[in-house]
C-alpha positions as CSV (number, residue, x, y, z in Angstrom):
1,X,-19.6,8.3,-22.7
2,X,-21.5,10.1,-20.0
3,X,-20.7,13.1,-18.0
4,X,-19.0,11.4,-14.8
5,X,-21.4,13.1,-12.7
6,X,-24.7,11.9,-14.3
7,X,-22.9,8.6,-14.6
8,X,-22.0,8.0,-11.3
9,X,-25.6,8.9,-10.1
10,X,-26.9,6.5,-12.5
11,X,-25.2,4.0,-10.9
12,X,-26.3,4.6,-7.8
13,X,-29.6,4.6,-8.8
14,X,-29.4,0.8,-10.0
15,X,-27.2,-0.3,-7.3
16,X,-28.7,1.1,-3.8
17,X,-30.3,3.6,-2.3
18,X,-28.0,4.2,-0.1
19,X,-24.5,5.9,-1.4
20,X,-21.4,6.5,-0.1
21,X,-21.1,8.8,3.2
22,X,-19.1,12.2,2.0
23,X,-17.4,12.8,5.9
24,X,-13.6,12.4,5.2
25,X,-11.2,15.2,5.5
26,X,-7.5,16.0,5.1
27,X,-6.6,14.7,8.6
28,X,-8.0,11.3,7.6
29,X,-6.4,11.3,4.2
30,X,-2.7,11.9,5.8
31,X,-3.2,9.2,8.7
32,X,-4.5,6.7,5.6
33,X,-1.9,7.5,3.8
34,X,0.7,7.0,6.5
35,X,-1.1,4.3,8.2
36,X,-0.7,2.4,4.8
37,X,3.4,3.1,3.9
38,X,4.4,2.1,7.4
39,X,5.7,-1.5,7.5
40,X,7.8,-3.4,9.2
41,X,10.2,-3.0,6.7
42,X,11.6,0.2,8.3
43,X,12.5,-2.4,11.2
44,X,14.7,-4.3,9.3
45,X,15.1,-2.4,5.6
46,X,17.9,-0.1,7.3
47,X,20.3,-3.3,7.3
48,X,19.5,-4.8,4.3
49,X,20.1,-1.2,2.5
50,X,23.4,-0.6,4.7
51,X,25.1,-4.2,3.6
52,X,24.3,-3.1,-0.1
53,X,25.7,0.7,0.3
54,X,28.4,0.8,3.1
55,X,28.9,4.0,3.4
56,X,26.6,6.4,5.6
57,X,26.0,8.7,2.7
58,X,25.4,6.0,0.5
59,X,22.6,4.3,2.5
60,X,21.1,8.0,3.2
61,X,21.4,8.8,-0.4
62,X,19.4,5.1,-1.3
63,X,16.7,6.0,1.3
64,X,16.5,9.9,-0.6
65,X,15.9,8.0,-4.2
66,X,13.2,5.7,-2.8
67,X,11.0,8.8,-1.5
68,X,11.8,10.3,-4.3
69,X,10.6,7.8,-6.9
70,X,7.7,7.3,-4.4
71,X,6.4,11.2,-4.0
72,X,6.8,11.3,-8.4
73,X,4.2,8.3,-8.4
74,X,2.3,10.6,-5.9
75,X,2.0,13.7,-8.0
76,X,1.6,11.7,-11.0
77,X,-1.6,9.5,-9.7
78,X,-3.1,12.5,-7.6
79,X,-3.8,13.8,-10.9
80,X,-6.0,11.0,-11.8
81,X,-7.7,11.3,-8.6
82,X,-9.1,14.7,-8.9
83,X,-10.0,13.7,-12.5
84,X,-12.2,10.5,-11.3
85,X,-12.9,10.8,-7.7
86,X,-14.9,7.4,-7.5
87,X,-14.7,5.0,-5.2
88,X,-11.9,1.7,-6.4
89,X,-8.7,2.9,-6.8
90,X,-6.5,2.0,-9.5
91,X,-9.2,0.4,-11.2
92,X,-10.8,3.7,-11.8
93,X,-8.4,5.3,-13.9
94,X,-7.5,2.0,-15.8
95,X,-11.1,1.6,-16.9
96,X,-11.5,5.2,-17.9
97,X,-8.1,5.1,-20.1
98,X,-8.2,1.7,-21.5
99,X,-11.7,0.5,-21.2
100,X,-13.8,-2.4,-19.1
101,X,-11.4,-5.2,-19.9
102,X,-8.5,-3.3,-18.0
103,X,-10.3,-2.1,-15.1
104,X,-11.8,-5.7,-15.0
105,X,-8.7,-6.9,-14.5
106,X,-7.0,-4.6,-12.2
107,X,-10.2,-4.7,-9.9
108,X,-9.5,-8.6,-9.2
109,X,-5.6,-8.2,-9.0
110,X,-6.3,-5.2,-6.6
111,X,-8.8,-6.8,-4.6
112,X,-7.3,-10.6,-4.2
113,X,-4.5,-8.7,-3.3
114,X,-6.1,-7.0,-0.4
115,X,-7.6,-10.1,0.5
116,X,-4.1,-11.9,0.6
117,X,-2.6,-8.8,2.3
118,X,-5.3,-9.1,5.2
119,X,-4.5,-12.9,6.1
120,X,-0.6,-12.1,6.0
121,X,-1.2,-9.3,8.3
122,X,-3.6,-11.4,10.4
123,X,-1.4,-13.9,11.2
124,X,2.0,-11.8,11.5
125,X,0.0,-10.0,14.1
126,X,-0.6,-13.2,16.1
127,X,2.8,-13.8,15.4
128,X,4.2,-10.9,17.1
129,X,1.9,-11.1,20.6
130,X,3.0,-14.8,20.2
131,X,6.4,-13.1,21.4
132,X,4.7,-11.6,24.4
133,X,2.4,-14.7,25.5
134,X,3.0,-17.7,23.4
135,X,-0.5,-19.1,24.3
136,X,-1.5,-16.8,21.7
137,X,-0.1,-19.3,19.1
138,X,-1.2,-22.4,19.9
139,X,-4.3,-21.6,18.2
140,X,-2.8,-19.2,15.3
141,X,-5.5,-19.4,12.4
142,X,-8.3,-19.1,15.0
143,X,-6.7,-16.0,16.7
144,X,-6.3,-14.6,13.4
145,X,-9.4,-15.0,11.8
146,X,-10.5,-13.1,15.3
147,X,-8.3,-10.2,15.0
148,X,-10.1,-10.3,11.3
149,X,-13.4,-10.0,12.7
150,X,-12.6,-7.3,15.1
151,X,-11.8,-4.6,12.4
152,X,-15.2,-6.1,10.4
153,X,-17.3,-5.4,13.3
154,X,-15.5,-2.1,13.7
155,X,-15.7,-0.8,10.3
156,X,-19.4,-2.1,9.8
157,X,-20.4,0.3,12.7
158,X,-20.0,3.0,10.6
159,X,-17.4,5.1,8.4
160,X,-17.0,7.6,11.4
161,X,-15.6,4.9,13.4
162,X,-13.0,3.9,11.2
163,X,-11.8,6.7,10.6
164,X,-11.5,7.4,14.3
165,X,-9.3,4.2,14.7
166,X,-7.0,5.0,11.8
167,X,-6.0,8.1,13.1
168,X,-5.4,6.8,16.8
169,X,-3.3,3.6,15.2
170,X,-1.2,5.7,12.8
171,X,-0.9,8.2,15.5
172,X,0.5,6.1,18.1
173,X,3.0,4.2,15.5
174,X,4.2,7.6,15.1
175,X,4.5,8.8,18.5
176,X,6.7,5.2,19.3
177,X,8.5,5.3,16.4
178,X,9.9,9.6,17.4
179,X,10.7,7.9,21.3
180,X,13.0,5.6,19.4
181,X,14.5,8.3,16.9
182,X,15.2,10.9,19.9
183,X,16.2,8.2,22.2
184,X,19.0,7.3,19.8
185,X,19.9,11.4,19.8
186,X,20.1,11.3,23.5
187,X,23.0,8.4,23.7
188,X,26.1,8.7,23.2
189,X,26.9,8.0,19.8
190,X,28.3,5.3,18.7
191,X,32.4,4.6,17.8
192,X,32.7,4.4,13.9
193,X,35.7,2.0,13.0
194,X,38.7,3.8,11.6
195,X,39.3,4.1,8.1
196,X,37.2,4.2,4.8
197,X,33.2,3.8,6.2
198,X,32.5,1.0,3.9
199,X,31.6,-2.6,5.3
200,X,34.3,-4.6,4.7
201,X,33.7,-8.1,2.3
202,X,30.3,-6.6,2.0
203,X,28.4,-5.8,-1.1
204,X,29.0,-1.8,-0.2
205,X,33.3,-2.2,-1.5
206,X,31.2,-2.7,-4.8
207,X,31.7,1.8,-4.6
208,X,35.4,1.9,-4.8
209,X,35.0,-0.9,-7.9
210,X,33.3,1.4,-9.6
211,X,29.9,-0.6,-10.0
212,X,26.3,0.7,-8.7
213,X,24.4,-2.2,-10.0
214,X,24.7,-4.3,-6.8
215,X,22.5,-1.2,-5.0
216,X,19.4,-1.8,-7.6
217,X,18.3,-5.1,-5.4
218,X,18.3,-2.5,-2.3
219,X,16.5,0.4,-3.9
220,X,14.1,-2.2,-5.0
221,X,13.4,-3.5,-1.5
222,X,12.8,0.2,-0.7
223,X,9.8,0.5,-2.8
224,X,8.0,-2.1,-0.7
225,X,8.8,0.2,2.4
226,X,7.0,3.1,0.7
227,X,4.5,0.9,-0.9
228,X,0.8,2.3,0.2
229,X,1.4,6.3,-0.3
230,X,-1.8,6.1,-3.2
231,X,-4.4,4.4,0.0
232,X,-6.5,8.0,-0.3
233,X,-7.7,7.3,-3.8
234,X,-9.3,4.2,-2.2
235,X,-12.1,6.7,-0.2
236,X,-11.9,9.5,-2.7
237,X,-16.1,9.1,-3.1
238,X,-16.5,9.8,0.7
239,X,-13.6,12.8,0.9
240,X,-15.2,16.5,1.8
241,X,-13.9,18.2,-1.5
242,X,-11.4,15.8,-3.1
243,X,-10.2,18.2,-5.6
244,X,-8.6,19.6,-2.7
245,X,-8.0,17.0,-0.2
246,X,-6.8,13.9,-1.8
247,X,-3.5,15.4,-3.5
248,X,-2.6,17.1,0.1
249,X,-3.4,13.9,1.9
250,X,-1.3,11.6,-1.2
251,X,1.3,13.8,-1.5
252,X,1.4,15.1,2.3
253,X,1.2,11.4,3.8
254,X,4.1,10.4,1.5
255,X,6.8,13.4,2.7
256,X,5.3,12.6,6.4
257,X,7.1,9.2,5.9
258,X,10.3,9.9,3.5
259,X,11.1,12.5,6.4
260,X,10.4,10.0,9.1
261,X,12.3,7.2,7.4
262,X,15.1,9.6,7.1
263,X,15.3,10.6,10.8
264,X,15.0,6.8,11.7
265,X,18.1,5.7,9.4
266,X,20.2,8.9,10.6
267,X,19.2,8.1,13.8
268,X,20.5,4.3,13.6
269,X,23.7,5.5,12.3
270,X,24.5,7.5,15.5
271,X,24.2,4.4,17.6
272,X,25.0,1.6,15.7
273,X,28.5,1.1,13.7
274,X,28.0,0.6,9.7
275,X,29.3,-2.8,10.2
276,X,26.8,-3.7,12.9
277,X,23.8,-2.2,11.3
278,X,24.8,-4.3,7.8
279,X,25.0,-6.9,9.9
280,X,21.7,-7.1,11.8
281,X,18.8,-8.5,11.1
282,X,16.4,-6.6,13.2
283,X,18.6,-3.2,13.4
284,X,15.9,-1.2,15.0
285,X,15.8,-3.7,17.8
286,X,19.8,-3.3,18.0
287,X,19.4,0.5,18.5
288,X,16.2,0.2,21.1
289,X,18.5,-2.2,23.4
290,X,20.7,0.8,23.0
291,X,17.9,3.5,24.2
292,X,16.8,0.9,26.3
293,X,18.5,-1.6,27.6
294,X,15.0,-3.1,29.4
295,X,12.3,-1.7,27.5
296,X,13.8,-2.0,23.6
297,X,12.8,-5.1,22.8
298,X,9.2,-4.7,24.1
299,X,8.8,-1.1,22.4
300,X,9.9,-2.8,18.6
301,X,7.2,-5.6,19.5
302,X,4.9,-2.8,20.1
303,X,5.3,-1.1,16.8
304,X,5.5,-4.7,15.3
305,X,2.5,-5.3,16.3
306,X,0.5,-1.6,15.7
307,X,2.3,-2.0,12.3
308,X,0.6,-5.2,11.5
309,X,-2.8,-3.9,13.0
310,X,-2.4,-0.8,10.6
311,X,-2.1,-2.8,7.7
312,X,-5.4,-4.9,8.5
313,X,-6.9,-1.8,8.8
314,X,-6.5,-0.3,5.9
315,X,-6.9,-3.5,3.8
316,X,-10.2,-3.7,5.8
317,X,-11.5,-0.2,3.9
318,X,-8.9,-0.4,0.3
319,X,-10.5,-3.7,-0.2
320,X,-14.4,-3.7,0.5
321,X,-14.1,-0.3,-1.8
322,X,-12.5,-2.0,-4.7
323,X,-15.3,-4.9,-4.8
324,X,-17.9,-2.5,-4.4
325,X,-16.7,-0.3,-7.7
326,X,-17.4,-3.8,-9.3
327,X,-20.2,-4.5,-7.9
328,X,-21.4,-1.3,-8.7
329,X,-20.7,-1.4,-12.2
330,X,-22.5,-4.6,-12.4
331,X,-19.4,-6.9,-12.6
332,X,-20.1,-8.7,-9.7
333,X,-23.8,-9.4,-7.8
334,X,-24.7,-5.9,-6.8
335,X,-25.7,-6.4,-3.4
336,X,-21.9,-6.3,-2.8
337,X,-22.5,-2.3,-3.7
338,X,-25.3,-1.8,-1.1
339,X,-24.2,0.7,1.9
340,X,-25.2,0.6,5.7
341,X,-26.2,3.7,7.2
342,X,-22.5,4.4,8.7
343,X,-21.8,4.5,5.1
344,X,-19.7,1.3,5.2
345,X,-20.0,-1.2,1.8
346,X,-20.7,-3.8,4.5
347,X,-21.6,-6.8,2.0
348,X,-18.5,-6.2,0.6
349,X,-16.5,-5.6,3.7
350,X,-18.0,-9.3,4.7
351,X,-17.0,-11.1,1.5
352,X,-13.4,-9.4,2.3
353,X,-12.9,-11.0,5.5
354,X,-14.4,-14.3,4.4
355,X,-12.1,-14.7,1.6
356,X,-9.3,-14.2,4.0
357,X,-10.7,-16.3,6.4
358,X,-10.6,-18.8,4.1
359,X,-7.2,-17.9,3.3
360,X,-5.6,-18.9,6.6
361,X,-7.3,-21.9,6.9
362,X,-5.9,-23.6,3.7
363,X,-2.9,-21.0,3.8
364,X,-3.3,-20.0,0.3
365,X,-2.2,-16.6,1.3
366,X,1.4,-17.2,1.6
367,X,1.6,-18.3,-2.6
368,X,-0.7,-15.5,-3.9
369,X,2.1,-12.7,-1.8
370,X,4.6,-13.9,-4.2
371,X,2.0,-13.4,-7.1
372,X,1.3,-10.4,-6.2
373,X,4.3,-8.6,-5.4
374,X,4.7,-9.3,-9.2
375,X,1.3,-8.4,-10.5
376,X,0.8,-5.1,-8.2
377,X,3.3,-3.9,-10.8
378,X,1.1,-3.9,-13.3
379,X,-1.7,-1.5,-11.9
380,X,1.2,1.0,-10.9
381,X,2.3,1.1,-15.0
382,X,-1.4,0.9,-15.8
383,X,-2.1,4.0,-14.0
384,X,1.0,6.0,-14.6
385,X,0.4,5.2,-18.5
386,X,-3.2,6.8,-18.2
387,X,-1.7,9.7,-16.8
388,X,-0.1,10.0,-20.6
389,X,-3.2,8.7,-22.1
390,X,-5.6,10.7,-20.4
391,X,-3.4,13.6,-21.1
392,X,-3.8,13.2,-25.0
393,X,-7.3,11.5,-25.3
394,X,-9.1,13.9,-22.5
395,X,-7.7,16.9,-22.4
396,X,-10.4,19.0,-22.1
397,X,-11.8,16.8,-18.5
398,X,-11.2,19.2,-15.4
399,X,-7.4,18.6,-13.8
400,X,-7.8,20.3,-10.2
401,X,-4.6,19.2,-9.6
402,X,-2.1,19.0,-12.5
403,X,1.4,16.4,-11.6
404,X,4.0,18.3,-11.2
405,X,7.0,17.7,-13.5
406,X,5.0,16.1,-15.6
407,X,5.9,14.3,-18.4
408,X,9.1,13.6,-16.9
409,X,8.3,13.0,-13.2
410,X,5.8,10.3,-15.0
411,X,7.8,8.6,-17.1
412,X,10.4,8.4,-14.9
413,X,8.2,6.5,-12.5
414,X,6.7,4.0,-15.0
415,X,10.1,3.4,-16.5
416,X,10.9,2.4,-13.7
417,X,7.8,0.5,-12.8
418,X,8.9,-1.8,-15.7
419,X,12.2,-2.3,-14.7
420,X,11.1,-3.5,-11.2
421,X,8.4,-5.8,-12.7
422,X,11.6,-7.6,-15.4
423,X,13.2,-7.5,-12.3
424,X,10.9,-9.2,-9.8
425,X,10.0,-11.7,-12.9
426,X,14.0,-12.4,-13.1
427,X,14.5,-13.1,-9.4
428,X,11.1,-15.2,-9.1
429,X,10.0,-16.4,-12.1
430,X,7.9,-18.9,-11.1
431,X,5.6,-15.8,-9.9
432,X,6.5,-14.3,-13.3
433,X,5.0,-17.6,-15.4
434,X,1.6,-18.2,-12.2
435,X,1.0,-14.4,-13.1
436,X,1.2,-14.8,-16.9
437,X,-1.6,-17.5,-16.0
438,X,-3.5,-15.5,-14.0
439,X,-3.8,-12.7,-16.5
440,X,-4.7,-15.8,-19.3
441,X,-7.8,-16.8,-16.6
442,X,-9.1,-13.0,-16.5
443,X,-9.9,-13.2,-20.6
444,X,-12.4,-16.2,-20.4
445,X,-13.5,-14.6,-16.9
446,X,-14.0,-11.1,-18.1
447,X,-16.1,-12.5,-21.1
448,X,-17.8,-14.5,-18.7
449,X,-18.9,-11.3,-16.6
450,X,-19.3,-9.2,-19.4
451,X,-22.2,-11.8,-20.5
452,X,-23.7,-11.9,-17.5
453,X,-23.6,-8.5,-16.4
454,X,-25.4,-7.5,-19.6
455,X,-28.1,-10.1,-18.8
456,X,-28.7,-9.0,-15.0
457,X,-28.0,-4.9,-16.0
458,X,-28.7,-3.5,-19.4
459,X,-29.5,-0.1,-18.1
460,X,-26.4,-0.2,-16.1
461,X,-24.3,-1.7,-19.2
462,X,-25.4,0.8,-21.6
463,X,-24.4,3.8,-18.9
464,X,-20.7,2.2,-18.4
465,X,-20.5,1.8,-22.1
């Protein structure tokens, strides 16, 4: 195996001329980072999460063990990504721990799933101004595939650019998100009913039975809301010293939001009863009517739709950046590795928004979410299992940053990574038995590429070998 820096110029070398722009500091990394966790989960999660626990210090306590779990799978994978700071993400590290196959196959779940994420978001985003000016609708894949090729033009004009906007959008989702939380300090509170604070006929009574089990379906829905805290590892080729950088902005982007989530579901509780936040739908539109009996519903449109924006965003730079570590490595045609001179994979970035173009027209995007939420699982155990690899079969590669609490804080997080995936194969397993399928397709596709890549690359075969 080569020395990972003479590798990666080697690739280069084959690929284009052209490499990745190195621009991308800290400030970046923790507005990625946020930009990516916040979803619109945190609009309607807190209810969800109060039916199941019933108790104020039972929902706070289920909110604490989701950031928890989440910042442990931040230590553990920043660790990988001062070890490999290439461009692909979770790809990277499976390929370096368990070889091409793996990091064949995480690249395509990794990437179809950004591809499916970016349609989803498109059309949820028409969705919302739909709310606003229902014209907007009456044309819904159109609009869509336009608010798709806004953010392509955008990010084709140039890294610089990009970056600009992702700070400004996670920025101002912030900024709404703190007028809601202090709003909800500056009310009166709310009148909690009498008695034992636990939502009566609800799932919460399952406390004074004795039984915690019924809370597992919440904390799992939690994960989801602080799903995206790895996004950095996705631009770790274009960071200004990564060793430094990407575990501040990982681990640093994933405290910004367990703090914030925590202020938002202490802040519902002072305005909204127990009972009435297990009982809504859309509690944070609940407590904005509250703050503001005009303007509430408008505001939690506006983050809505910023939310939705945010996530088109950064599926616009996670996913370009996984096809172009493939392309790169000579999986796929390499002109999906060739750069512009704003240092933006641009081939890539249009093969992106076609595919999800293409999605929302035949609306093959709603069936491969399902898939995926299953088969995401699987790149989260692969890479907190190459933490352990890594660990015993490289020890001597350079660690800047070393996971803290490791091996505990590691194997707790991919314990529980398999847990979740039994789980989510229990509740839906028809997306348990289309993923078993999927992963059947990659064999005959991987040997497929392999043969072909060796025919169009032998130079850049032998390197990756």
């Amino acid at each position: 195996m080569l020395p990972l820096a003479t590798m990666v110029v080697g690739i280069e070398a084959v690929t284009t001329s052209r490499p990745l722009r190195r621009i991308l500091g800290l400030g970046f990394g923790l507005a990625f980072a946020f930009g990516t966790m916040i979803g619109v989960g945190i609009l309607r999660l807190p209810g969800m999460v109060a039916e199941a626990a019933g108790t104020p210090t039972l929902i706070i306590a289920c909110w604490c063990i989701g950031g928890l779990y989440a910042l442990m799978g931040a230590v553990s994978v920043s660790e990988l990504a001062t070890m490999y700071p290439e461009a692909g993400g979770f790809r990277v590290y499976a390929r370096h721990a368990f070889g091409d196959r793996a990091g064949f196959v995480v690249g395509w779940i990794d990437w179809l799933a950004s591809v499916a994420t970016l349609a989803y978001a498109a059309v949820s985003a028409i969705e919302f101004v739909g709310t606003l000016w229902a014209p907007m609708t009456e044309h819904e894949s159109v609009a869509a595939i336009a608010v798709l090729g806004v953010f392509t033009v955008m990010h084709s004009a140039g890294l610089r650019l990009g970056s600009t906007v992702t700070s400004v959008i996670s920025a101002t989702i912030g900024i709404l998100l703190l007028v809601l939380i202090v709003g909800c300090f500056l009310v009166a509170p709310a009148t909690q009913p009498h008695g034992p604070s636990v939502v009566a006929g609800s799932p919460g009574s399952i406390v004074a039975g004795g039984s915690l089990l019924m809370l597992v379906p919440a904390i799992r829905a939690l994960l989801t809301a602080y799903d995206g805290w790895y996004a950095p590892i996705y631009t770790a080729e274009e960071c200004v010293d990564a060793a430094r950088t990407l575990p501040r902005a990982i681990i640093g982007g994933t405290l910004l939001v367990v703090v914030l989530y925590l202020a938002i579901n202490v802040a519902l509780l002072r305005v909204l009863p127990v009972s009435e936040l297990a009982a809504s739908k859309l509690p944070a539109a609940a407590a904005a009517q509250v703050v503001l009996p005009r303007g509430g519903s408008a505001l939690v449109t506006a983050v809505s739709i910023l939310i939705v924006l945010s996530l088109i965003n950064s599926n616009a730079i996670t996913g370009p950046r996984v096809l172009f570590s493939m392309a790169r490595e000579g999986w796929i045609s390499q002109k999906a590795a060739a750069v512009n001179v704003g240092g933006t994979p641009y081939v890539a970035l249009a093969t992106t928004t076609l595919t999800s173009a293409a999605m929302i027209l035949t609306g093959t995007f709603n069936q491969l979410i399902a898939l995926f939420a299953v088969l995401i699982l699987l790149y989260y155990i692969a890479a907190f299992l190459a933490v352990f690899v890594l660990r015993r079969r490289s020890p001597g590669v350079q660690r800047p940053y070393r996971a803290y609490g490791y091996p505990i804080s590691t194997f707790i997080v991919l314990v529980g990574s398999v847990g979740f995936l039994l789980a989510a194969v229990v509740e839906d397993w028809r997306s348990g038995v289309t993923a078993l399928v999927f992963l059947s397709l990659c064999i005959p596709a991987y040997a497929f590429a392999s043969r072909s890549r060796r025919a169009r690359s032998p130079e850049l075969a032998a390197n990756l070998s």
